[in-house]
N, C-alpha and C positions, 0 to 999 in steps of 0.2 A: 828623519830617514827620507823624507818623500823631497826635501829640499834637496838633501844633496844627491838624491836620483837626479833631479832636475838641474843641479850645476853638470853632473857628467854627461849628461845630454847635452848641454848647451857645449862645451870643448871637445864632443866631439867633431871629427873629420865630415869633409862632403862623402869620402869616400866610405867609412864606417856608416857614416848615414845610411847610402846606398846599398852597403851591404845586410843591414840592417832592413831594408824595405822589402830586398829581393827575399829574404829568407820569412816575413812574414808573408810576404805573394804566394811562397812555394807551401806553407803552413793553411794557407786557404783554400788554396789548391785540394791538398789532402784533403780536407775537408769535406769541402766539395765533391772528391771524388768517392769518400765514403759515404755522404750521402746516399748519392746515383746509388750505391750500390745494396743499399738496403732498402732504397723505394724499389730496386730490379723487384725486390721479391726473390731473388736467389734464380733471375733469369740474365743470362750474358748478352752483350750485345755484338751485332755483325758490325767491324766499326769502317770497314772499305773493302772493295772488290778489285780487282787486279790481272792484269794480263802480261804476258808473255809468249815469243815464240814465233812462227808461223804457219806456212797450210800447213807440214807434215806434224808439225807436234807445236802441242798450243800445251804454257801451263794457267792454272785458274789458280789466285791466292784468294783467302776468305782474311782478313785482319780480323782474330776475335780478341775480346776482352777477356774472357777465359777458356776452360778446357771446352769440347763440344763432343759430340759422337754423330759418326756420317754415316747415313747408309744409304744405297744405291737401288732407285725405283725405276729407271728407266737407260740403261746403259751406253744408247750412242746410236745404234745399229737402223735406231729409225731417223734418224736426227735430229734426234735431243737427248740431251743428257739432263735427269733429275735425280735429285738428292735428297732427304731429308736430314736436318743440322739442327741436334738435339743439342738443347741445352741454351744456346743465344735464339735471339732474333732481331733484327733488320726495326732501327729507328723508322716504322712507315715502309711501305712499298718502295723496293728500288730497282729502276730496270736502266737499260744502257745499251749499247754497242760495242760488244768485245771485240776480239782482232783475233788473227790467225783463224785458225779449224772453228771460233765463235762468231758468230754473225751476229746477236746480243742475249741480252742478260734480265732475268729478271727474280727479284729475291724478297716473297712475300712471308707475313710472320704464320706460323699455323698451330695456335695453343703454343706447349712447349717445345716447338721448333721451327724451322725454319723451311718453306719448301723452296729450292733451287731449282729454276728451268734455264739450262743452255740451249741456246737452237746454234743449232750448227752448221755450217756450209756445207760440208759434205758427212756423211757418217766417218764416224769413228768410233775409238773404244777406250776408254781408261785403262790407261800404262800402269796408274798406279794412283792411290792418295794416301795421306799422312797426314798427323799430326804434330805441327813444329812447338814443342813448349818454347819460352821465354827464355832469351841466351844470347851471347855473341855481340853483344850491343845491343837487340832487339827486345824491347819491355813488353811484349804485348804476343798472346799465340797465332799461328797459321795456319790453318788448314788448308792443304795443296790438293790440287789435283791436276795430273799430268794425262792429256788427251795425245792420242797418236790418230791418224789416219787410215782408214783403213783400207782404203780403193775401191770400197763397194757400193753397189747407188743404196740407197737409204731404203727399207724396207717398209715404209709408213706407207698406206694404202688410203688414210684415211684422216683429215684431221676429227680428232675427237676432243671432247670436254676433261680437259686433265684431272687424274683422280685425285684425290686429298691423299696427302702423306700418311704412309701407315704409321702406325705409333711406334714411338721410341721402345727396342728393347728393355726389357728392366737390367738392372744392373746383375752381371753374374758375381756369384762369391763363389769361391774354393775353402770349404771344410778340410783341414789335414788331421786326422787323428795322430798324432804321434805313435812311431816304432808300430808293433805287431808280427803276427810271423815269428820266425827266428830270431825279432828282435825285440824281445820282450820292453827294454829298457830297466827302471829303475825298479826300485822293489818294494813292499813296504812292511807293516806287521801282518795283514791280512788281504793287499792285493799288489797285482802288477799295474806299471806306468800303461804297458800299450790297452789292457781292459779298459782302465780309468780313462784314458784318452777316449778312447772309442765312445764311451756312454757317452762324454761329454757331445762329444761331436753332434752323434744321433740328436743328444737334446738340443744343439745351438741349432742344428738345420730346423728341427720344428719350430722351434721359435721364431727363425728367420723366415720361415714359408707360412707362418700364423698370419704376417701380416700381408701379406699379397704381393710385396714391392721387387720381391727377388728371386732373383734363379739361384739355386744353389744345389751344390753340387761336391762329394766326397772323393778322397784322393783311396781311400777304404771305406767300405762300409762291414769287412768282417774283420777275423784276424787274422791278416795275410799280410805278405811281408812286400812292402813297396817302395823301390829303391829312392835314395835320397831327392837323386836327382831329376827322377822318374817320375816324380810328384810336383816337381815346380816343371817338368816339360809339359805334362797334362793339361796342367792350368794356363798355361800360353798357349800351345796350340788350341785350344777352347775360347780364347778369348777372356778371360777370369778377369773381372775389375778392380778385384780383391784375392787376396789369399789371406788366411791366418790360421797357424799351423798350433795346436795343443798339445801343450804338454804337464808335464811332471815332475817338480824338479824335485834333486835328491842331496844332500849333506851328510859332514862325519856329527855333526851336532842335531840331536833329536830334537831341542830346544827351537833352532830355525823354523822361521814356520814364515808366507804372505807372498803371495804374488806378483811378479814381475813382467814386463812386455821388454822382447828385444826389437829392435828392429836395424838395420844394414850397418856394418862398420864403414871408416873409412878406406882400411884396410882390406875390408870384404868387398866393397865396390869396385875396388882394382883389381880383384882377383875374378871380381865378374864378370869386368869387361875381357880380359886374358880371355877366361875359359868362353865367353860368347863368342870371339873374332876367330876362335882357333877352326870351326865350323867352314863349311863350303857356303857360298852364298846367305852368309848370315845377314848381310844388308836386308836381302827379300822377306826374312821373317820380322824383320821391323818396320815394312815398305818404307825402306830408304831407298834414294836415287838411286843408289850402287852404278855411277858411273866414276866417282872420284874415291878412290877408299879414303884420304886424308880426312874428303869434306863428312865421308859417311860417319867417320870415327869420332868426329867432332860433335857431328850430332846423335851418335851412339851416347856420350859421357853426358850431352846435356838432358838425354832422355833419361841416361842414371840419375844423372842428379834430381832431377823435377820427381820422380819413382823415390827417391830416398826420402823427398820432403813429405812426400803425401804418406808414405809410410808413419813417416816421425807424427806429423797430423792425428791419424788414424790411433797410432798408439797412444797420443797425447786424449783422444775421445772416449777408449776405452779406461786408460787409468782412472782418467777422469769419474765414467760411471760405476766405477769397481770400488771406487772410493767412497762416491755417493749412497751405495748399498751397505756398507759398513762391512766390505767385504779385507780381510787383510792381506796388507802390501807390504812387501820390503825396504827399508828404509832409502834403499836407492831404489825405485821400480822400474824407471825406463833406462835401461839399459845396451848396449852395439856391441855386436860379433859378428862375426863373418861365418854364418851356418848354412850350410847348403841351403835351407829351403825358401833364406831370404835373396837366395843370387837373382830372380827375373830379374835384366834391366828396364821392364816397359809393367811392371805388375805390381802395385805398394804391396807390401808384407809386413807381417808382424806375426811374432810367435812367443805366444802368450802361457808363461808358466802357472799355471793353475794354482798352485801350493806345491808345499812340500810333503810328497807321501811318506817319507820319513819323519814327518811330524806327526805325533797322533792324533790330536786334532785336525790338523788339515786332512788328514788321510781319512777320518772320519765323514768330514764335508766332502771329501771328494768322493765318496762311495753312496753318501745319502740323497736317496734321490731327490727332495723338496731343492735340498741343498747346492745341491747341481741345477736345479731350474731355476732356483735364484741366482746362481751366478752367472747361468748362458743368458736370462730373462738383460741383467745388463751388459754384458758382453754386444747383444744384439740392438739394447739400447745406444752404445757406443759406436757402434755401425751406422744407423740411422741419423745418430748425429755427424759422423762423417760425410755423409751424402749432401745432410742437409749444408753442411754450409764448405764445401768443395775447395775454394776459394780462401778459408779462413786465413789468420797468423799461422806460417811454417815456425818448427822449430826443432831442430836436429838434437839427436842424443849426444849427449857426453861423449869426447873419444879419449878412446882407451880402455871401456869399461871391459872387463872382463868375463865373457860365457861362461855357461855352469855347462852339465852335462844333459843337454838338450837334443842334441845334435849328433 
């Protein structure tokens, strides 16, 4: 065997050779790159800084290696604009000489962020920032910020000792209990879908606020009735990093019984984006540029898309720990539909069928309370491990599969 490996080596070509070397180069590459990225520690790095523009409007690109969250500690008005960029930080100190409205630049690491100081020529104000996923030919995220001009002289009275970056938000979740109100949902031998949702809920928040790392927050906390759509608006204008909505599911067979997670079809993600554009200034709720709609539209689909993976993600963390509890799943569990409450383009989602309360076993587990704290205790486990590793393998559901009556 090993000989005649080594006759076909020898006849081959210069250029198979070559071909051959570049694809081991590109195989250590990876490598290499997945090293770096488990010594980060699950921290991203700032990988270059970027200018554009002039006096009236300067933009600032960040090149990151992965997602980050910005927020704004010093806005323009004195002549500087600072920032805090959670999530990466900056190989070492880097500072420089920006152009346009920036006079330079300096981008120090601060724990788990980054502090950003522009000094500025004149005051100005933040038009806007964003964050650009991976798309277009581009491998790698940006975080923009667009400076305009303001024409005012700079309100700084005083140089002072700049303060240290306040700490990163924690991450918001969105609790959705399924139905309630007039909309009871499914039925079972001794209770209803929107009860059983409800309890569930109450318990996944306590569990989730047990550990200190999270905001959370409900689409209901009684039984009242909250329109489809009305639940995934709440959770975006709030900001939500997550949603995942519970439910109930129901069959003509008593026998069905095990839990399943949907998350966005490919079918529902076009209908997303439909009903997003059909809005007045829907750019501004994504802070998108909104001066080109082609160029916004484009990066409207790439933000679905990057929101569809991290969903699929998220759902792949929870199967995962639902499985590990010896909790039962449906022989297909991760499942795509297109249900109103997975439409945010900019929010992962998933919505998580509990069991079937038409099974009487499940419908048993879903009313016992131990039973229910074991199942939200990994649900929330499943969460956590979605944080922890952000970045992980994406991997899309099946298309085609078919929704139950969740929705």
């Amino acid at each position: 065997m090993h000989g005649l490996s080594r006759m076909k080596l020898a006849h081959w070509s210069v250029r198979e050779r070559v071909i051959a070397a570049v694809g081991l180069l590109v195989f250590a590459v990876a490598l290499l790159a997945a090293g770096r990225g488990l010594a980060a520690g699950g921290m991203g790095e700032i990988l270059r800084v970027r200018f554009g523009g002039d006096a009236e409007r300067t933009r600032v690109v960040f090149d990151l290696d992965r997602t980050a969250r910005g927020e704004v500690i010093q806005s323009g008005d004195d002549g500087r604009v600072v920032l805090s960029l959670a999530g990466v930080s900056p190989p070492g100190q880097r500072s420089g000489a920006g152009q346009g409205l920036v006079r330079d630049f300096r981008v120090a690491g601060a724990g788990a962020a980054s502090r950003i100081e522009l000094d500025l020529a004149t005051s100005a104000e933040i038009e806007r920032r964003f964050l650009l996923p991976p798309g277009d030919g581009v491998a790698h995220y940006r975080y923009v910020i667009d400076l305009k001009a303001t024409g005012r002289a700079p309100t700084r009275t005083a140089e002072r000792r700049p303060a240290p970056p306040r700490p990163a938000e924690k991450p918001l979740i969105f609790i959705d209990a399924g139905h309630g109100g007039r909309d009871p949902g499914a039925s079972g031998a001794h209770s209803r879908e929107s009860a059983v949702t409800l309890a569930a809920a109450q318990a996944l928040k306590a569990e989730l606020e047990r550990g200190g790392r999270y905001r959370v927050r409900m689409t209901r906390d009684s039984d009242a009735y909250v329109d489809l759509y009305r639940r995934v608006a709440i959770a975006r204008q709030a900001g939500a990093d997550l949603f995942i909505s519970l439910h109930a599911d129901a069959g003509a067979d008593p026998a069905t019984r095990g839990a399943s997670v949907y998350t966005l079809s490919e079918q529902g993600a076009g209908r997303a984006v439909r009903e997003f554009t059909r809005g007045e200034n829907w750019q501004r709720s994504l802070n998108l540029p909104g001066r080109d709609a082609s160029v916004d539209r484009i990066l409207l689909d790439m933000t679905q898309r990057a929101t569809q993976n991290r969903s699929a993600q998220l759902a792949r963390s929870l199967l995962g720990e639902l499985e590990g509890a010896d909790h039962p799943l449906l022989r297909r569990s991760h499942r795509d539909a297109g249900l109103a409450v997975l439409l945010a383009p900019d929010v992962p989602a998933v919505l998580l069928e509990m069991g079937f309360i038409t099974n009487p076993e499940d419908e048993r587990l879903l009313n016992d309370p131990r039973a229910r704290r074991r199942l939200m205790q990994a649900v929330a486990e499943g969460i956590d491990a979605y944080f922890r590793e952000p970045q992980g393998e994406l991997q899309m559901a099946s298309a085609g599969a078919a929704a139950g009556g969740a929705n």
